[in-house]
Wavefront OBJ file of the C-alpha trace (Angstrom):
o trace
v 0.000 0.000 0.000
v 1.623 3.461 -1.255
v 0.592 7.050 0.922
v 0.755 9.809 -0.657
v 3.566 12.042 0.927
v 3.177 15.977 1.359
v 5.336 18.039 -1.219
v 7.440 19.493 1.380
v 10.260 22.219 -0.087
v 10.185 25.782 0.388
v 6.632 27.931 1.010
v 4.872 28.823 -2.442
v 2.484 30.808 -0.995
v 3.130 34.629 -1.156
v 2.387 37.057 2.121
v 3.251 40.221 2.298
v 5.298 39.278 5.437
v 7.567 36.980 3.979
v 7.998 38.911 0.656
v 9.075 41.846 3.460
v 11.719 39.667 5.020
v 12.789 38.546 1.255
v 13.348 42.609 0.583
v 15.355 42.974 4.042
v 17.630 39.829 3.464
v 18.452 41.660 -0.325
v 18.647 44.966 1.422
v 21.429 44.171 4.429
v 23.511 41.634 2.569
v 25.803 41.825 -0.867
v 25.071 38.393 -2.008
v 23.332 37.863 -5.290
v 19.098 36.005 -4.871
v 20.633 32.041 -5.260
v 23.272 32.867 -1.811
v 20.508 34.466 -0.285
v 18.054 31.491 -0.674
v 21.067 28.951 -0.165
v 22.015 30.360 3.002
v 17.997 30.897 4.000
v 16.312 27.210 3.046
v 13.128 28.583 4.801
v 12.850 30.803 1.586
v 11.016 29.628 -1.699
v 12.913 29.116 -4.862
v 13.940 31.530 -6.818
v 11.740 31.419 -9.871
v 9.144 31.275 -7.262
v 10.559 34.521 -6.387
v 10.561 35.937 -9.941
v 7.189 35.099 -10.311
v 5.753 36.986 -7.256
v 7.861 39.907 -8.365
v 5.292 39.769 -11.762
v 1.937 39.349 -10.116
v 2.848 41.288 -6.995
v 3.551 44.819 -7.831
v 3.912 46.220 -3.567
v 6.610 43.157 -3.446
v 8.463 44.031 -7.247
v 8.350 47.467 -5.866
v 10.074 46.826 -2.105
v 12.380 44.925 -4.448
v 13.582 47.442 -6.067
v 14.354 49.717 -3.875
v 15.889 46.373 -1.386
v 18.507 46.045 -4.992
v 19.139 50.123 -4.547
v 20.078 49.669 -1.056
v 21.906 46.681 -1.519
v 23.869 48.763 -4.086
v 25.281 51.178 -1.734
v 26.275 47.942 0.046
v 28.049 46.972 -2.905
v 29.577 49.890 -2.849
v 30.964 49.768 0.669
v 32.425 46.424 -0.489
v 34.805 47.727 -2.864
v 36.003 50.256 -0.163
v 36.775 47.360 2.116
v 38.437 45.691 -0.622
v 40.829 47.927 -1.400
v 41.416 48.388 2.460
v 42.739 45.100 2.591
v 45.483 44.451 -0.126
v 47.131 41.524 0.559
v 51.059 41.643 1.602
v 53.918 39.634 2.940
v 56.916 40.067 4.174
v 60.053 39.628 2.206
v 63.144 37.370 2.881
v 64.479 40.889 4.427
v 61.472 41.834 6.727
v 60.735 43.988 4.243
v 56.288 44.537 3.306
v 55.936 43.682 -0.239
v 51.788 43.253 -2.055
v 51.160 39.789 -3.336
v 50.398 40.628 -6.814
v 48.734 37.187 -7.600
v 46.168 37.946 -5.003
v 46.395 41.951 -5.598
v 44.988 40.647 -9.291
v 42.543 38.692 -7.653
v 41.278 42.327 -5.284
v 40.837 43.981 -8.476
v 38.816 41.279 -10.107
v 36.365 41.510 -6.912
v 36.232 45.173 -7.025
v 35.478 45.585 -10.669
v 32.487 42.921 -10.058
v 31.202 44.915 -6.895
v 31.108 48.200 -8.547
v 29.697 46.471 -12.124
v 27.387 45.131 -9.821
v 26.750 48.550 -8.015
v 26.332 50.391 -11.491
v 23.355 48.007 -12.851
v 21.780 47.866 -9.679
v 21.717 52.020 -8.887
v 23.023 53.727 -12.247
v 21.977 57.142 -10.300
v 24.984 56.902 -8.160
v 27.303 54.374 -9.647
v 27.356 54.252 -13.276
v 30.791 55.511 -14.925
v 29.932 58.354 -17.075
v 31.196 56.847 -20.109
v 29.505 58.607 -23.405
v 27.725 55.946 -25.282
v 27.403 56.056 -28.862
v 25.193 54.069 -31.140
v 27.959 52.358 -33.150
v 25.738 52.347 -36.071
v 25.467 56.255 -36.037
v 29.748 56.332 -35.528
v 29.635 54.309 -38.585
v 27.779 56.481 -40.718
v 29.540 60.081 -39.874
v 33.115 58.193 -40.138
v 32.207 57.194 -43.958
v 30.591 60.650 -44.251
v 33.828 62.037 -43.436
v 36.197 60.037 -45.208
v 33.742 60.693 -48.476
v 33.870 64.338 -47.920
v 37.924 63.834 -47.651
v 37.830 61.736 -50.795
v 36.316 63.456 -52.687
v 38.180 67.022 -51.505
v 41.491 65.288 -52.426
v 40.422 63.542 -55.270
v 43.467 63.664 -57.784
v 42.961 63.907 -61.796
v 46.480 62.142 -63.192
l 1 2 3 4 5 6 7 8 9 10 11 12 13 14 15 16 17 18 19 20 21 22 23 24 25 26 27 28 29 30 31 32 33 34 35 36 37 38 39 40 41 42 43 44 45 46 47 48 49 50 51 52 53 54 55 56 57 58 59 60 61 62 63 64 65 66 67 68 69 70 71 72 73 74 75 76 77 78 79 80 81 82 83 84 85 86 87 88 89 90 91 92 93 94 95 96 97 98 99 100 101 102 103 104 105 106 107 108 109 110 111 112 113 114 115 116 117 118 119 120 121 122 123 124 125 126 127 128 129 130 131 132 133 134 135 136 137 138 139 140 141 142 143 144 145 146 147 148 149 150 151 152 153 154 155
């Protein structure tokens, strides 16, 4: 004789009250949705997650702003990063950087503030002048027409 057993897994069923504590866990901590819910098994997956934020719009809302905050988080990360460059001491005493893991502080650091950029382009985005490359295209062969032609040679 088979029983039937209960689905068990993480809660499917949206409340405001969990969607809140979903937003504060984003909010206080720098690690990406699948840490969060890795390191919180209470939590529902994370297309369950993705799907609230469609139907929901209070929750996609409080989650937006919870990725803003968690931004200026990011933020702080990269400061603490560079705080801590890694050294060692030399065969004379003397305090060199480890440039294997000084590579490795950089790599972290350019993720945090990519990260930081997406997530709050009001604050972090490098003001780098984007072009459509299409347009670039078009003026450059403009230009080198109008130079052809200008020095455009009768032998």
């Amino acid at each position: 004789m088979t029983t039937k057993k209960g689905k068990g897994g993480q809660p499917t069923k949206y409340t405001p009250q969990l969607a809140q504590r979903i937003c504060a866990l984003i909010a206080t901590h720098p690690d990406g949705l699948p840490t969060i819910i890795r390191n919180n098994p209470d939590l529902p997956d994370r297309q369950t997650i993705y799907n609230w934020l469609q139907v929901h719009r209070e929750f996609f809302d409080s989650y937006m702003r919870a990725k803003e905050q968690q931004a200026h988080l990011l933020a702080d990360e990269v400061l603490e990063v560079a705080k801590d460059v890694p050294t060692y001491s030399d065969k004379d005493g003397n305090e060199r950087i480890d440039n294997g893991m000084l590579g490795r502080s950089k790599l972290q650091m350019d993720a945090l503030r990519w990260s930081a950029g997406v997530l709050a382009p009001k604050f972090y985005k490098e003001n780098k002048k984007e072009e459509n490359s299409t347009e670039l295209h078009e003026d450059v062969m403009k230009r080198k027409s109008a130079l052809d032609e200008k020095n455009k040679k009768d032998y």
